[in-house]
TORVO-890568 format. One line per 2 residues: number of its first residue (from 0); their letters; for each residue x, y, z of N, C-alpha, C, O. Coordinates in nm, 2 decimals. Layout:
// TORVO-890568
NUM> A> X Y Z X Y Z X Y Z X Y Z ~ ...
This chain:
// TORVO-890568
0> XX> 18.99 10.29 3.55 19.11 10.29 3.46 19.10 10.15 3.38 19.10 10.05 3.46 ~ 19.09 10.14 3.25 19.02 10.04 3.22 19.13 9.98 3.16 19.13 9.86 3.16
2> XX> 19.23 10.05 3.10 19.39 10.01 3.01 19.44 9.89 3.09 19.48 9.78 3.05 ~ 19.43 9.93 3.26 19.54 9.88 3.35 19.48 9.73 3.34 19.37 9.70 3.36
4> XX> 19.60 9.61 3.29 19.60 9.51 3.30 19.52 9.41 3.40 19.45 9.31 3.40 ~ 19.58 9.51 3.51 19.51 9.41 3.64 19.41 9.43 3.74 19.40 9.41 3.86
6> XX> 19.32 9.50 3.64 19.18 9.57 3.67 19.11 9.45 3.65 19.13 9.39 3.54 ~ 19.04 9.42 3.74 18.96 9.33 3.72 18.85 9.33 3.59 18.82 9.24 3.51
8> XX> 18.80 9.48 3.59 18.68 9.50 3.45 18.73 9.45 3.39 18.68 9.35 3.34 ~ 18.93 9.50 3.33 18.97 9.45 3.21 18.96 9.38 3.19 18.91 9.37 3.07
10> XX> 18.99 9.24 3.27 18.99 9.11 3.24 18.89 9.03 3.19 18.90 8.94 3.11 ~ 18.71 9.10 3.27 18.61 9.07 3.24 18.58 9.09 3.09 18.56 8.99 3.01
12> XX> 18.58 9.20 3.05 18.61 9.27 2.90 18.66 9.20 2.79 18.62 9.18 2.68 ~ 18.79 9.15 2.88 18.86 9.08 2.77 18.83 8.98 2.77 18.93 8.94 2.71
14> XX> 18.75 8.86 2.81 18.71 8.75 2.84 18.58 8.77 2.81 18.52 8.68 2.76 ~ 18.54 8.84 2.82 18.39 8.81 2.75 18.39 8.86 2.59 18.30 8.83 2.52
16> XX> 18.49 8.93 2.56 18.52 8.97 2.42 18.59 8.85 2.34 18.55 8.83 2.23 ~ 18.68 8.76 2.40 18.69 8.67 2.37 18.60 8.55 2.33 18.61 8.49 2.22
18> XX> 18.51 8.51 2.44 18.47 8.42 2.47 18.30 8.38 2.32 18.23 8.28 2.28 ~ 18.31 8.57 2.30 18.21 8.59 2.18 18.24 8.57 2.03 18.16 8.55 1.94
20> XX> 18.42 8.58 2.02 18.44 8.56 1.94 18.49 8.39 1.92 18.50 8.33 1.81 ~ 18.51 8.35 2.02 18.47 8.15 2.02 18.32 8.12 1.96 18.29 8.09 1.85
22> XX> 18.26 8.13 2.07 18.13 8.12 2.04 18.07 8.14 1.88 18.01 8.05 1.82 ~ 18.11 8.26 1.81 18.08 8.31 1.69 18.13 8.25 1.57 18.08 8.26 1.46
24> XX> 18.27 8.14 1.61 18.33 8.06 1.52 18.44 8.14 1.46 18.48 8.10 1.35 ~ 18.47 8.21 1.50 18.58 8.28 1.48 18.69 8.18 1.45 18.77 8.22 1.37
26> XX> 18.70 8.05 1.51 18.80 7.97 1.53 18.75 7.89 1.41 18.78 7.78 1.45 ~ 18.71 7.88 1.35 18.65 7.76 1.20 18.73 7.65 1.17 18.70 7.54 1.16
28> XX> 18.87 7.72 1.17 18.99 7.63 1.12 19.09 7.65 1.19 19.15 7.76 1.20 ~ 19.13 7.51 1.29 19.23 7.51 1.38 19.34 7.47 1.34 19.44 7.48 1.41
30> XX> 19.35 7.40 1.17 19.44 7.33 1.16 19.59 7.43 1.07 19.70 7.37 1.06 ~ 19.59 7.54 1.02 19.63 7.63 0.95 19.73 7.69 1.03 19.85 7.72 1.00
32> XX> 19.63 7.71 1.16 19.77 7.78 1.22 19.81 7.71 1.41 19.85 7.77 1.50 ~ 19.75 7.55 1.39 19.84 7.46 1.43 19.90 7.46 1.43 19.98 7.47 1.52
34> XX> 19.93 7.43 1.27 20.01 7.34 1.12 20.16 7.44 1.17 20.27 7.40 1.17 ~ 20.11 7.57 1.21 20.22 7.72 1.18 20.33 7.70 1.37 20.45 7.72 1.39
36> XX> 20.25 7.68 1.44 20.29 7.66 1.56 20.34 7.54 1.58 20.42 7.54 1.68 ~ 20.32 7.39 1.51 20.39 7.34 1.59 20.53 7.26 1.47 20.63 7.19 1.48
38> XX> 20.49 7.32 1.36 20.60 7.29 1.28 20.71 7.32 1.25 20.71 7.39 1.15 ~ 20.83 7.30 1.29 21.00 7.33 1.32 21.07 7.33 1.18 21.03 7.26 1.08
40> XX> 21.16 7.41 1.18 21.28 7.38 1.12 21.43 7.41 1.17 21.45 7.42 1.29 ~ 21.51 7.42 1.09 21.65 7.47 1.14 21.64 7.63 1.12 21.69 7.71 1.20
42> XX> 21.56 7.67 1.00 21.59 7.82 0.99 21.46 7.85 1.08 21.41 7.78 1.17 ~ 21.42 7.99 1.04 21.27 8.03 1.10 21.16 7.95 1.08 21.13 7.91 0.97
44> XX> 21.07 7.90 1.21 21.01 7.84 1.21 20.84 7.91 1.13 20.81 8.03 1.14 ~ 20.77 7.83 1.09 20.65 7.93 1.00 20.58 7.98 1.14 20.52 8.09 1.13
46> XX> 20.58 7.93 1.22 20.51 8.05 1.32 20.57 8.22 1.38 20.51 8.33 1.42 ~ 20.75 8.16 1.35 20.84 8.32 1.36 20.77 8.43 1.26 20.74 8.55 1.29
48> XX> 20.76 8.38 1.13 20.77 8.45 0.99 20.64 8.47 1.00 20.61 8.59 0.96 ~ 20.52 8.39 1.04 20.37 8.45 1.06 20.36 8.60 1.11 20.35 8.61 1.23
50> XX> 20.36 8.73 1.03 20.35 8.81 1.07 20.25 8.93 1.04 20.21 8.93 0.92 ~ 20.18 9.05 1.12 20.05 9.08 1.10 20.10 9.15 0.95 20.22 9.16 0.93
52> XX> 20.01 9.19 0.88 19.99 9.25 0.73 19.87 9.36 0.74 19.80 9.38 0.85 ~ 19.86 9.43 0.64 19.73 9.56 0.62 19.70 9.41 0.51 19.61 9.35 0.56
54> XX> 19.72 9.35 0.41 19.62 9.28 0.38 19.51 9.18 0.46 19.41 9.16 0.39 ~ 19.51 9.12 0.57 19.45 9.07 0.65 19.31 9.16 0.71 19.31 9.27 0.76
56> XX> 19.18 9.05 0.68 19.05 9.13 0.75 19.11 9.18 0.91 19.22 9.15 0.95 ~ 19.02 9.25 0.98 19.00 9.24 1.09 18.97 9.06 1.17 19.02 9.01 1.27
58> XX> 18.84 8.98 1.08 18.84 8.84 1.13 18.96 8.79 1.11 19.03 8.77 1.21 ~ 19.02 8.77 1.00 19.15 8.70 0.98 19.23 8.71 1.10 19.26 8.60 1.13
60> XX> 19.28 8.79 1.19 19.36 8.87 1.31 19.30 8.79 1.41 19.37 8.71 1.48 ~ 19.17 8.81 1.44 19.10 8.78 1.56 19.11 8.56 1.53 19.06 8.49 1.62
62> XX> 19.15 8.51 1.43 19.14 8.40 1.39 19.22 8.37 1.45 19.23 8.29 1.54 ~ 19.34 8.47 1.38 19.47 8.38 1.41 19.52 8.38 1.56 19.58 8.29 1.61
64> XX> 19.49 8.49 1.62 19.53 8.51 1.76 19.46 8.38 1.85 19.52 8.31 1.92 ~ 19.30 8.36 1.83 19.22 8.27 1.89 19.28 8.13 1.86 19.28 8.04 1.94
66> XX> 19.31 8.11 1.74 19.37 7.98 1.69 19.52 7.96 1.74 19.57 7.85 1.76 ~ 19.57 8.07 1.77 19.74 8.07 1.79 19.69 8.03 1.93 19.69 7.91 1.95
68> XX> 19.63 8.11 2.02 19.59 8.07 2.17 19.57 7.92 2.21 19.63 7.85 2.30 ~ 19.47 7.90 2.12 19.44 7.76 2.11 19.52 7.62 2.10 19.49 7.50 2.12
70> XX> 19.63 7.68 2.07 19.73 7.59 2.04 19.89 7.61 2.06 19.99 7.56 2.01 ~ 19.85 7.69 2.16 19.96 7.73 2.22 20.06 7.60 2.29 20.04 7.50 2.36
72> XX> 20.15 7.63 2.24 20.24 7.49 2.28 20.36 7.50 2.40 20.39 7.61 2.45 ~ 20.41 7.42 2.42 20.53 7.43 2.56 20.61 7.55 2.53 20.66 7.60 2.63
74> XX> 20.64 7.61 2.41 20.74 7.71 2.41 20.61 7.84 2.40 20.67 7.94 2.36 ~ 20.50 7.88 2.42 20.46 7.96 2.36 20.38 7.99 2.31 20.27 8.03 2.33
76> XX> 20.48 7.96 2.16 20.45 8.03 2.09 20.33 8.05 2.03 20.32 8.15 1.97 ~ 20.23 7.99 2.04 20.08 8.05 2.05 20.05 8.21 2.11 19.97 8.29 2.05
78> XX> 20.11 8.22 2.20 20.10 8.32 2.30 20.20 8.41 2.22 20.14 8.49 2.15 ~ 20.30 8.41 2.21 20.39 8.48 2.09 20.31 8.51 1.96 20.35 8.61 1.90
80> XX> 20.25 8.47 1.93 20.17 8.50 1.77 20.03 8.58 1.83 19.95 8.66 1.76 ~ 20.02 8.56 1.93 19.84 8.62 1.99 19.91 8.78 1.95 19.88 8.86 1.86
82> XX> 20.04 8.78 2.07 20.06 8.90 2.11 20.18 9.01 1.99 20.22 9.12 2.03 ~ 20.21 8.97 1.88 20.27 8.97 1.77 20.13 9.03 1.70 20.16 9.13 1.64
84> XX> 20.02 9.00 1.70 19.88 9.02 1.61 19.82 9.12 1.68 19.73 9.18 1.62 ~ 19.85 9.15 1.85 19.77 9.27 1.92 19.80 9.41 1.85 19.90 9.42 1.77
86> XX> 19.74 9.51 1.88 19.75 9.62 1.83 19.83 9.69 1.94 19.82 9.67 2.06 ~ 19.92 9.78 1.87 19.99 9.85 1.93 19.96 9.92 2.13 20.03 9.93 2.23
88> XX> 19.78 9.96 2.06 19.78 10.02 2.22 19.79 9.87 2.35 19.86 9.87 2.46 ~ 19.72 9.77 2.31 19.75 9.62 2.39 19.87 9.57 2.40 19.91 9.52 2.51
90> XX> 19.94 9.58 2.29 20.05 9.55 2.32 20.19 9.64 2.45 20.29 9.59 2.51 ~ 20.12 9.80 2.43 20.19 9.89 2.55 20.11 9.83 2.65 20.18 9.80 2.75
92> XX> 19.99 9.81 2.66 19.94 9.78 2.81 19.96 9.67 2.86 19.95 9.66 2.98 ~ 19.98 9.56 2.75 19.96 9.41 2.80 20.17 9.35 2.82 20.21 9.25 2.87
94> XX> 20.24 9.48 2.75 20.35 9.41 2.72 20.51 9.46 2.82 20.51 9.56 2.90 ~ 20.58 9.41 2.81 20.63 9.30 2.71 20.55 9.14 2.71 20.44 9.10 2.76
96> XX> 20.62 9.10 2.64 20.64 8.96 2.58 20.64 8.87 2.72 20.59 8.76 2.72 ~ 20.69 8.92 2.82 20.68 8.81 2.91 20.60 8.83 2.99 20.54 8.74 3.04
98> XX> 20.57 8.99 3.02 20.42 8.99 3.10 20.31 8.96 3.03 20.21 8.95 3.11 ~ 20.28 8.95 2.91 20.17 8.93 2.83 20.15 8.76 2.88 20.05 8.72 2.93
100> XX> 20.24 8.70 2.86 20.25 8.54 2.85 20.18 8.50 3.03 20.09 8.42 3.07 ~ 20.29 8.61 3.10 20.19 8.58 3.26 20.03 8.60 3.27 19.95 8.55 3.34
102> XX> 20.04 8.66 3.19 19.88 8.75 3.22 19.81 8.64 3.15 19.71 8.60 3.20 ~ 19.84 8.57 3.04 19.72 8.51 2.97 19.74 8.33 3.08 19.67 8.24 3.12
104> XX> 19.86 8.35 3.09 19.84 8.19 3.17 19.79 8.19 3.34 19.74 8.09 3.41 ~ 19.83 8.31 3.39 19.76 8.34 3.53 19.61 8.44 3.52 19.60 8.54 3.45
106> XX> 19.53 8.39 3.58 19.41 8.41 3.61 19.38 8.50 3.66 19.47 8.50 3.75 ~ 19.32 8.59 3.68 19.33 8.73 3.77 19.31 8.66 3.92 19.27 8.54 3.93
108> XX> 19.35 8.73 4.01 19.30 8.72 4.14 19.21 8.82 4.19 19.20 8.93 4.13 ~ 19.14 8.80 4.32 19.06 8.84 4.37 18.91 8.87 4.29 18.89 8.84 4.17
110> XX> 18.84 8.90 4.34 18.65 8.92 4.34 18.66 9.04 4.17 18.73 9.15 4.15 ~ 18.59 8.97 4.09 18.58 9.05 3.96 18.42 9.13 3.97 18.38 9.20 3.88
């Protein structure tokens, strides 16, 4: 069962799916959607209002999620914009919002 979050494959999968799209440079420009994460206001902040579009490549997505990851800050929201940009089926397997955030900051356990 490969959906199930806490399958070890998955994790492998998704970490090595990741780790290709690092490597590949996917991340080019960290400062764009730093800039979006760590910059406040009173109203919505530009990382609230960062939201996915049909104009955006497929790279553009995989950017912003790796870049939002990357710079994930005390509230988040990095992790809030990754999982805001997943697609619907990751988002039912990976979600809510607060198990997503467990899953990306806890490590799987046991023998992968």
């Amino acid at each position: 069962m490969l959906s199930n979050p806490f399958n070890p494959q998955f994790f492998r999968i998704f970490a090595t799916a990741l780790l290709i799209l690092i490597v590949a440079g996917c991340s080019s420009s960290l400062a764009e959607t730093s800039q979006l994460i760590t910059s406040g206001s009173q109203s919505a902040s530009p990382a609230e209002t960062l939201q996915p579009s049909p104009d955006l490549s497929p790279q553009d997505v995989v950017r912003i999620q790796v870049e939002a990851l990357q710079n994930n800050d005390g509230d988040d929201k990095g992790i809030e914009i990754a999982f805001r940009f997943a697609s619907p089926t990751n988002r039912q397997a990976t979600g809510p919002l607060n198990r997503f955030t467990y899953l990306v900051k806890n490590p799987p356990t046991g023998r992968c």
